[in-house]
C-alpha positions as protocol buffer text, in pm:
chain_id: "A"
residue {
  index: 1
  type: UNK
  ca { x: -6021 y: 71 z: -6336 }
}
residue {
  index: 2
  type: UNK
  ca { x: -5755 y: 359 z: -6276 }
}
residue {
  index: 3
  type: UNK
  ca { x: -5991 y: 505 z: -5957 }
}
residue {
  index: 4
  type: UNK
  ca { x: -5754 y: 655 z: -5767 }
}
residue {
  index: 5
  type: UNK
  ca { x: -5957 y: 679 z: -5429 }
}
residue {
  index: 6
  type: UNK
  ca { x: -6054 y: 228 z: -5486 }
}
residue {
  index: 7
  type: UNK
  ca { x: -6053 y: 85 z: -5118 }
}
residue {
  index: 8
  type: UNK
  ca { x: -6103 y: -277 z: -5159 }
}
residue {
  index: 9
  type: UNK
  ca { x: -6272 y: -437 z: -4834 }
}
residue {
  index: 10
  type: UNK
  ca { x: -5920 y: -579 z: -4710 }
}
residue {
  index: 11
  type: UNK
  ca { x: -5832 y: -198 z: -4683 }
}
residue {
  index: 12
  type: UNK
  ca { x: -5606 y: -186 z: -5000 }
}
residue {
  index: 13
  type: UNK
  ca { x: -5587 y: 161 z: -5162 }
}
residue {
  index: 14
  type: UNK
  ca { x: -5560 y: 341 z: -5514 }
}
residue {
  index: 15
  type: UNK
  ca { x: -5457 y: 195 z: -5825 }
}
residue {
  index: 16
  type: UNK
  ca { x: -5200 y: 8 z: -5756 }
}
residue {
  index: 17
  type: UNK
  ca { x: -5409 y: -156 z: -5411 }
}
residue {
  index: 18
  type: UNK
  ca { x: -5160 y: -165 z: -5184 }
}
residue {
  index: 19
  type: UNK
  ca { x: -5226 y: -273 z: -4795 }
}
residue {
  index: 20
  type: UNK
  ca { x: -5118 y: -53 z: -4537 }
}
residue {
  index: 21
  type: UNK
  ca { x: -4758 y: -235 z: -4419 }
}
residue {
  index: 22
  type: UNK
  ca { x: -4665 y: -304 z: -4759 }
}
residue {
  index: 23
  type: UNK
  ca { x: -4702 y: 40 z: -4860 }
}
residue {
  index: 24
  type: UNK
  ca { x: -4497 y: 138 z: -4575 }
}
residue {
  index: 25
  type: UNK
  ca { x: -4258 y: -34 z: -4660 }
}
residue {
  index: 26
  type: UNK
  ca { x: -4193 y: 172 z: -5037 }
}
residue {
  index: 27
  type: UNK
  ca { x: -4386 y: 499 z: -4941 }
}
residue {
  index: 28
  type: UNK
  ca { x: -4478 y: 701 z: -4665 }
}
residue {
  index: 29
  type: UNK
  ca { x: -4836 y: 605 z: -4542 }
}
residue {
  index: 30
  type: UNK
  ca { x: -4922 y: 761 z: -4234 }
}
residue {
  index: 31
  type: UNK
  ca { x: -5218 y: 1009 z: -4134 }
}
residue {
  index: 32
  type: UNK
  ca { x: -5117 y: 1312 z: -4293 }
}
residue {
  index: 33
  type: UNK
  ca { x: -4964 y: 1169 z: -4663 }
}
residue {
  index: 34
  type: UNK
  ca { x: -5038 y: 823 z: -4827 }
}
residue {
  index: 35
  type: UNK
  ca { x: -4890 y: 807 z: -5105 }
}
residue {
  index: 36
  type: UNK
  ca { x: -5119 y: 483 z: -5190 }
}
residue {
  index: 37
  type: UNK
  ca { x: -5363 y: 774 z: -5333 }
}
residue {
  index: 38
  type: UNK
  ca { x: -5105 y: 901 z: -5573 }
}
residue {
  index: 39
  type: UNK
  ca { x: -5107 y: 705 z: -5901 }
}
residue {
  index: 40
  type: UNK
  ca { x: -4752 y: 831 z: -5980 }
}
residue {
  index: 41
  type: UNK
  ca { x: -4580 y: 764 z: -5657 }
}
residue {
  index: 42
  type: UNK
  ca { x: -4788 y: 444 z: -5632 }
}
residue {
  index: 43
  type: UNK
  ca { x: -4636 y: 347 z: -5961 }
}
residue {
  index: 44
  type: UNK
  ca { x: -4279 y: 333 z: -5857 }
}
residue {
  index: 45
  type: UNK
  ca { x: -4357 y: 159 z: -5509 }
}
residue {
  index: 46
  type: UNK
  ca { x: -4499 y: -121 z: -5688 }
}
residue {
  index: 47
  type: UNK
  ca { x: -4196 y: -143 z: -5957 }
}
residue {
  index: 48
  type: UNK
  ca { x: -3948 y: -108 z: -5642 }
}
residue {
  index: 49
  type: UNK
  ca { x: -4166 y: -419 z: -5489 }
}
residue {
  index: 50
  type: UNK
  ca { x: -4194 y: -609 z: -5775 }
}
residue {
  index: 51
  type: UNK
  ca { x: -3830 y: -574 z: -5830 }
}
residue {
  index: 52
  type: UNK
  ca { x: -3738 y: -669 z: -5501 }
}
residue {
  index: 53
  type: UNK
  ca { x: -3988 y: -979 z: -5551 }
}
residue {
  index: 54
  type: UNK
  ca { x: -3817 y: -1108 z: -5882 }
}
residue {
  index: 55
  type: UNK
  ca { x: -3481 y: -1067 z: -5690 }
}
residue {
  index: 56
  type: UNK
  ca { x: -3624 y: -1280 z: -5383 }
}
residue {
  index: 57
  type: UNK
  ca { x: -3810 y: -1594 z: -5541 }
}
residue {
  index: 58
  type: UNK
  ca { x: -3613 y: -1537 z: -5904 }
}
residue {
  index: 59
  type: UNK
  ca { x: -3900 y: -1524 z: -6185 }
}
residue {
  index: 60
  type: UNK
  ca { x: -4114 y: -1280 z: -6307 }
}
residue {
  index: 61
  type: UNK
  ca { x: -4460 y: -1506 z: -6313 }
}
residue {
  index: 62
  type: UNK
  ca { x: -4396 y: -1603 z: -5943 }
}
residue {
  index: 63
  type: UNK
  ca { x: -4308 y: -1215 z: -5851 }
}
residue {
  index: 64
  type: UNK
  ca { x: -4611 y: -1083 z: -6050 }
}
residue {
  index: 65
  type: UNK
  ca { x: -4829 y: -1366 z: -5821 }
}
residue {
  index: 66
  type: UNK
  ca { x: -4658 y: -1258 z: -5514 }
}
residue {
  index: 67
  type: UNK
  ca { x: -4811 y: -901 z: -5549 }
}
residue {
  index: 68
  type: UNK
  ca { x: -5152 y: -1114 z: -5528 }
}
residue {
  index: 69
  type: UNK
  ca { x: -5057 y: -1399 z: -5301 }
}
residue {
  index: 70
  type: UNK
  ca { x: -4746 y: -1258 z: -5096 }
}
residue {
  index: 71
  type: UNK
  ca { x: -4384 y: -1332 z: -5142 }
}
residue {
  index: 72
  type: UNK
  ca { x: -4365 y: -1557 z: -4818 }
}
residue {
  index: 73
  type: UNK
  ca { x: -4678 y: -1757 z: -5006 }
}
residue {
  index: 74
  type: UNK
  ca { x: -4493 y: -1753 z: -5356 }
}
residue {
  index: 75
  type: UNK
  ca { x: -4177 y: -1921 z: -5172 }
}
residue {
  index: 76
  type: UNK
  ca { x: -4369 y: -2200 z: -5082 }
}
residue {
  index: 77
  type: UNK
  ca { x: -4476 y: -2286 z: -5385 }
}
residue {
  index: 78
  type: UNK
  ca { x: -4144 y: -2234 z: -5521 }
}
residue {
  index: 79
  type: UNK
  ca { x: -4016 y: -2506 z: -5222 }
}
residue {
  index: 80
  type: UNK
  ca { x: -4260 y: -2733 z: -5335 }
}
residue {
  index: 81
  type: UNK
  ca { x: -4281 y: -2718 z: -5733 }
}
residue {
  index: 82
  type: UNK
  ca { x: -3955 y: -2491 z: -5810 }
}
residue {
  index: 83
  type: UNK
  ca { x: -3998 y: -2241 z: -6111 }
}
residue {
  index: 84
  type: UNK
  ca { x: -4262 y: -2525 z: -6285 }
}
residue {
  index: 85
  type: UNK
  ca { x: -4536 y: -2226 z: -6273 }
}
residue {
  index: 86
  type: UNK
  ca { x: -4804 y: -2432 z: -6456 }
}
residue {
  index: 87
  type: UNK
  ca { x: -4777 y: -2681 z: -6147 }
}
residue {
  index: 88
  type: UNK
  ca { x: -4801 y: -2419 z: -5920 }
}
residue {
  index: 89
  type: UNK
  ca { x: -5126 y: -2282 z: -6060 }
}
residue {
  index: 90
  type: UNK
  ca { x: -5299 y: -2686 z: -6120 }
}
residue {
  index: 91
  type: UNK
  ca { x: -5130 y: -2796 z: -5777 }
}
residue {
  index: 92
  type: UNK
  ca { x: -5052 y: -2584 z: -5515 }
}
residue {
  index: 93
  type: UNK
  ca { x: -5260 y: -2596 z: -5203 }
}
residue {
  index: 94
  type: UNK
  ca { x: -5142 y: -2263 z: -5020 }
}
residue {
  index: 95
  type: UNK
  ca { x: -5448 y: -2193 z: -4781 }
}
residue {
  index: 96
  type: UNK
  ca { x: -5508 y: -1820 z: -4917 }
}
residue {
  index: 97
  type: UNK
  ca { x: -5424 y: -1969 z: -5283 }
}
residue {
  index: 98
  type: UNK
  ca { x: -5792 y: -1918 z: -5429 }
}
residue {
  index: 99
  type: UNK
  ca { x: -5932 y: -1759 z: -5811 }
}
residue {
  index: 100
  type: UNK
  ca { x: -5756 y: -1471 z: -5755 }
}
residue {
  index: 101
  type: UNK
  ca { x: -5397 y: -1548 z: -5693 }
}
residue {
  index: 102
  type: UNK
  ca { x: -5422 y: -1868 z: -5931 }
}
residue {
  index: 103
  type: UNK
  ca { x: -5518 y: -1599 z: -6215 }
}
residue {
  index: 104
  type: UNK
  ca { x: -5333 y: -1327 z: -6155 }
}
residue {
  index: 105
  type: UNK
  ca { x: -5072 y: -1389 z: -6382 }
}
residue {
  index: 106
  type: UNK
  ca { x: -5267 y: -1490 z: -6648 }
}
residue {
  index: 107
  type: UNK
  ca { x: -5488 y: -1165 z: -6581 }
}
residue {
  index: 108
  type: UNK
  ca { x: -5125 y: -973 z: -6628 }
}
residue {
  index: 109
  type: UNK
  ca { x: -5044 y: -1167 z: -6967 }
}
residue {
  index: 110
  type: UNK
  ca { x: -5403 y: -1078 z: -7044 }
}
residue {
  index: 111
  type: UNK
  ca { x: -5324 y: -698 z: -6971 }
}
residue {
  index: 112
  type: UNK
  ca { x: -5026 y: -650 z: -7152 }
}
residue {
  index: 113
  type: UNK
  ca { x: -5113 y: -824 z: -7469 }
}
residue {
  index: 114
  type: UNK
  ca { x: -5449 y: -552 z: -7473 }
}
residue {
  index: 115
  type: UNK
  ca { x: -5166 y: -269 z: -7381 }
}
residue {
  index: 116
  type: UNK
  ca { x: -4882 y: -395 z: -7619 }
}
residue {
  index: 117
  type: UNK
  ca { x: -5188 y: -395 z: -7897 }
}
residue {
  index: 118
  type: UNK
  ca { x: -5442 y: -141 z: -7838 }
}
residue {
  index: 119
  type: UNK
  ca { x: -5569 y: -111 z: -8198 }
}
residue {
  index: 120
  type: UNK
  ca { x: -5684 y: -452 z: -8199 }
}
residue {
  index: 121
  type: UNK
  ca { x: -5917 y: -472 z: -7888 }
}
residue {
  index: 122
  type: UNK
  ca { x: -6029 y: -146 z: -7938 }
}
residue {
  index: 123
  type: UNK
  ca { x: -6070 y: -87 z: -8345 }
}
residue {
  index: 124
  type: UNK
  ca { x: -6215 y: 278 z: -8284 }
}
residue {
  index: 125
  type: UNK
  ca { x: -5895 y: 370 z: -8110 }
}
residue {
  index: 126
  type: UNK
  ca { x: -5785 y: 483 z: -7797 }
}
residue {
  index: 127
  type: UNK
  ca { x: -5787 y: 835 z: -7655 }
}
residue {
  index: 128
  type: UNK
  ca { x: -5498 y: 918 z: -7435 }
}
residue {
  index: 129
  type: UNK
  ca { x: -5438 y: 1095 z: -7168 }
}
residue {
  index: 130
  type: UNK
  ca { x: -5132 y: 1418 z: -7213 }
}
residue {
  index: 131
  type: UNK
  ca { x: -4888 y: 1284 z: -6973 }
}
residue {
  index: 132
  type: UNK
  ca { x: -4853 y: 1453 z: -6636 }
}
residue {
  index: 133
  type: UNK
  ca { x: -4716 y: 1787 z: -6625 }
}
residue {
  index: 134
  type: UNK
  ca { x: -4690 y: 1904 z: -6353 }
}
residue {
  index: 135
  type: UNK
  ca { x: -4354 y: 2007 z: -6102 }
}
residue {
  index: 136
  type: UNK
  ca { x: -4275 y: 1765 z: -5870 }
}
residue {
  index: 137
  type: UNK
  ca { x: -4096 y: 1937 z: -5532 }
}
residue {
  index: 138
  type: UNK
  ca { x: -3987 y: 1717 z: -5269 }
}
residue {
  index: 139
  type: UNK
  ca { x: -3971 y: 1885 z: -4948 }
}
residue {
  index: 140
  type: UNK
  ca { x: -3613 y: 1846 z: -4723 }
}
residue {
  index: 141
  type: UNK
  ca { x: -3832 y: 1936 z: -4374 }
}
residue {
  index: 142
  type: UNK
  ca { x: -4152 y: 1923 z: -4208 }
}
residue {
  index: 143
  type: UNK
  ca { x: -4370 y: 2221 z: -4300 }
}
residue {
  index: 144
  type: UNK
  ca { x: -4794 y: 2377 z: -4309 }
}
residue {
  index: 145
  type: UNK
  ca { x: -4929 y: 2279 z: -4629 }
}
residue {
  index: 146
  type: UNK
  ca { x: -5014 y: 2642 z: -4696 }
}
residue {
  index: 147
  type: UNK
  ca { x: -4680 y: 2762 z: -4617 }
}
residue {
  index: 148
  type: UNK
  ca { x: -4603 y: 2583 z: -4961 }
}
residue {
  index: 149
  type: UNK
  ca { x: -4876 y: 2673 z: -5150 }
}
residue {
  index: 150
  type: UNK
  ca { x: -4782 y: 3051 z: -5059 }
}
residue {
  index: 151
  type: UNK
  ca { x: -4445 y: 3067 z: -5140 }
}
residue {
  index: 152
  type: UNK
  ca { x: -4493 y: 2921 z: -5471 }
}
residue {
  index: 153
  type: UNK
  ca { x: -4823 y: 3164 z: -5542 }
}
residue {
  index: 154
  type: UNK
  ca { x: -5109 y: 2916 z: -5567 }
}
residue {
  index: 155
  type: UNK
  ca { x: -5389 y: 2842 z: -5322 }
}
residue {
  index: 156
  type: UNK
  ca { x: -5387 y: 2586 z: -5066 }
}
residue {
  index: 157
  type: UNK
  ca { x: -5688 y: 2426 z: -5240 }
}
residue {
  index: 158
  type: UNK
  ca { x: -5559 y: 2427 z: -5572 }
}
residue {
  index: 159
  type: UNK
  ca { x: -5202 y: 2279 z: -5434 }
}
residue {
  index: 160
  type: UNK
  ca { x: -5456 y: 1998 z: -5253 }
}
residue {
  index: 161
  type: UNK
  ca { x: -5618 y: 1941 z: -5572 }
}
residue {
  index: 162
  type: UNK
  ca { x: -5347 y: 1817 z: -5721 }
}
residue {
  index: 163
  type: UNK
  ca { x: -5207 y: 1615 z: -5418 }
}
residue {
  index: 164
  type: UNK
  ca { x: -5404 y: 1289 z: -5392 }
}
residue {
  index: 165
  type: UNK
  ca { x: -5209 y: 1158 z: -5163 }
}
residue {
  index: 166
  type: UNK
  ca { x: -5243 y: 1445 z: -4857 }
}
residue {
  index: 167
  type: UNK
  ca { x: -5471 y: 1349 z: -4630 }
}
residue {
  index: 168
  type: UNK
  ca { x: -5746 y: 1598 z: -4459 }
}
residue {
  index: 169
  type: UNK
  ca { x: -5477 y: 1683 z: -4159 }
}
residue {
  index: 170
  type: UNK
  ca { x: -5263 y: 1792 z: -4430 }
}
residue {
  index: 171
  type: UNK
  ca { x: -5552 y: 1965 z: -4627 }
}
residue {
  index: 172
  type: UNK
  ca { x: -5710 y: 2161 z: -4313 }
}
residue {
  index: 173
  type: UNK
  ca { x: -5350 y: 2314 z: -4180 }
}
residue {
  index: 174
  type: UNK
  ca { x: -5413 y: 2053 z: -3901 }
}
residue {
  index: 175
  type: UNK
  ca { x: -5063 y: 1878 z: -3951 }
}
residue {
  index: 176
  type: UNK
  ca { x: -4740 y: 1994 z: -4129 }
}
residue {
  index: 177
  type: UNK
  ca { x: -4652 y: 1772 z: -4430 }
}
residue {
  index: 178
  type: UNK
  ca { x: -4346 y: 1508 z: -4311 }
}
residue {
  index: 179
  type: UNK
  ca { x: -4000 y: 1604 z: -4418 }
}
residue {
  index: 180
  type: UNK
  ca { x: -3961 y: 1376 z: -4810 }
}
residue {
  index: 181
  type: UNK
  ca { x: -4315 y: 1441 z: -4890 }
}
residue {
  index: 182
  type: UNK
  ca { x: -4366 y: 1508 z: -5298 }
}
residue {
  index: 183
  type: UNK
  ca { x: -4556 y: 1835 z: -5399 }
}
residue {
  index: 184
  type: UNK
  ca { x: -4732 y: 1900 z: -5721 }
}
residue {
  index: 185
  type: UNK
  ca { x: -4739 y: 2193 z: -5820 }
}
residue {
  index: 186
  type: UNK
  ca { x: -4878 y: 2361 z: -6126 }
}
residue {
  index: 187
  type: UNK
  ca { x: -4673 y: 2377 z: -6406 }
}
residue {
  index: 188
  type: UNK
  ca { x: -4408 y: 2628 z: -6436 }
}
residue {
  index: 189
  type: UNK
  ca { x: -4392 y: 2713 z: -6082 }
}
residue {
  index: 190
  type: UNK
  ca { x: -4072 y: 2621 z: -5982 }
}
residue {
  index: 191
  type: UNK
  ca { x: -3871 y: 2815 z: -6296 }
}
residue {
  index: 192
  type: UNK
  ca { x: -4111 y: 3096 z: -6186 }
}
residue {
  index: 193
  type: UNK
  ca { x: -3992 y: 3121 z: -5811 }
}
residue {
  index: 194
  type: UNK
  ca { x: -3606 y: 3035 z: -5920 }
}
residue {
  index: 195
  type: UNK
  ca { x: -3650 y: 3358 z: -6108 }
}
residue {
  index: 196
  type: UNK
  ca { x: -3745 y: 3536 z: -5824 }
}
residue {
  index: 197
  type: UNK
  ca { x: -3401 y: 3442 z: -5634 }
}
residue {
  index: 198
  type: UNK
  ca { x: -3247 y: 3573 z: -5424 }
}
residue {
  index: 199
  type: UNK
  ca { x: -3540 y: 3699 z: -5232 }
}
residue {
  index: 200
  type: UNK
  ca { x: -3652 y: 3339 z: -5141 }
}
residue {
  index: 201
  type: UNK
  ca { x: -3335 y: 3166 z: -5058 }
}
residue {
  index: 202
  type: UNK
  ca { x: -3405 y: 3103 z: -4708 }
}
residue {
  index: 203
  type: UNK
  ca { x: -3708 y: 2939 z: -4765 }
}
residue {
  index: 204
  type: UNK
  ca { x: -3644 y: 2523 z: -4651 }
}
residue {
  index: 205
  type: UNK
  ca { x: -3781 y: 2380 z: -4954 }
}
residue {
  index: 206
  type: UNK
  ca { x: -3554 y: 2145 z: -5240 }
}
residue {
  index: 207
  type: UNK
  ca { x: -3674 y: 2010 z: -5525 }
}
residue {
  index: 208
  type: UNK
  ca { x: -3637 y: 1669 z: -5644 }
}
residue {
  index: 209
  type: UNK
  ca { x: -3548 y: 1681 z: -5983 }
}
residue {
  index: 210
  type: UNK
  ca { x: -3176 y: 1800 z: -5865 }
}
residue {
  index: 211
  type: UNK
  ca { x: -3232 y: 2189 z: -5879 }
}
residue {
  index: 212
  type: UNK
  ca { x: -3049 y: 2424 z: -5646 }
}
residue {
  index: 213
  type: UNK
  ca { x: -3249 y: 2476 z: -5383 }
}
residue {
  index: 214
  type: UNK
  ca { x: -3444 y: 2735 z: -5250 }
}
């Protein structure tokens, strides 16, 4: 249901549910950032995984399972039944292969055909969201969450509102944010600090979109 904060009991996390070593795997997830929390970030783990899924077992409807069942699962059913997904989902036996991981790929069929056709599932039409527009700063070294927040001119607060994925080390000051962690920050503010050069050139911050940095 797009809750970013979701923690299902198997300790899966935000949106996109991913466990903790599978996360780790196409994000950072450790105590100070997990990136689970942010739906953005979360987004391109899971298209990195589910790319590197369809390259392992070679079909989308067995790499859309695998993000359900496992990819070590979904290769046993592929040694057994091959890429005959119908006789996967009647016949396979896989111990952890219950409702959910026999439907999930029905459930994502299901999904896209309401996405790809909005107007027809919901006749009094759909509001959407503006997209995201915010600046995204990657940092190039470890460094206080506030220390950010003032060289770009916000508060630490607002700069942790808009960070889902910090964790309350980062929020309180107790940790430093890890070298490659993503910063939101409200729009505009890196053109308005780029302005301001040279007076903050020494500062070890670079941001991610390819801008000098600064």
């Amino acid at each position: 249901s797009y809750q970013t904060h979701a923690r299902s009991s198997a300790g899966a996390v935000g949106v996109w549910q991913f466990m903790p070593a599978t996360g780790r795997s196409f994000m950072q997830v450790n105590g100070v950032v997990d990136d689970r929390y942010d739906p953005i970030l979360a987004a391109d783990g899971a298209a990195r995984y589910l790319s590197q899924a369809h390259r392992r077992l070679g079909s989308w409807p067995l790499a859309v399972t695998s993000y359900n069942h496992g990819q070590g699962g979904m290769a046993n059913a592929k040694a057994q039944f091959g890429h005959d997904f119908g006789s996967i989902v009647k016949n396979y036996q896989g111990k952890a292969f219950k409702f959910a991981s026999r439907n999930y790929y029905a459930e994502f069929l299901a999904a896209r055909e309401v996405a790809g056709n909005p107007n027809r599932y919901f006749p009094g039409g759909v509001n959407y969201e503006s997209p995201w527009p915010h600046d995204r700063l990657v940092i190039r070294d470890a460094m206080p969450a506030d220390y950010v927040a003032r060289h770009y001119g916000v508060s630490t607060g607002n700069l942790a509102e808009l960070n889902l994925h910090w964790r309350d080390a980062a929020r309180s000051g107790r940790a430093s944010l890890p070298a490659g962690t993503t910063v939101w920050l409200p729009a505009g503010s890196k053109n308005r600090v780029a302005s301001q050069l040279p007076s903050y050139n020494n500062v070890s911050l670079a941001a991610s979109t390819g801008a000098r940095p600064l």
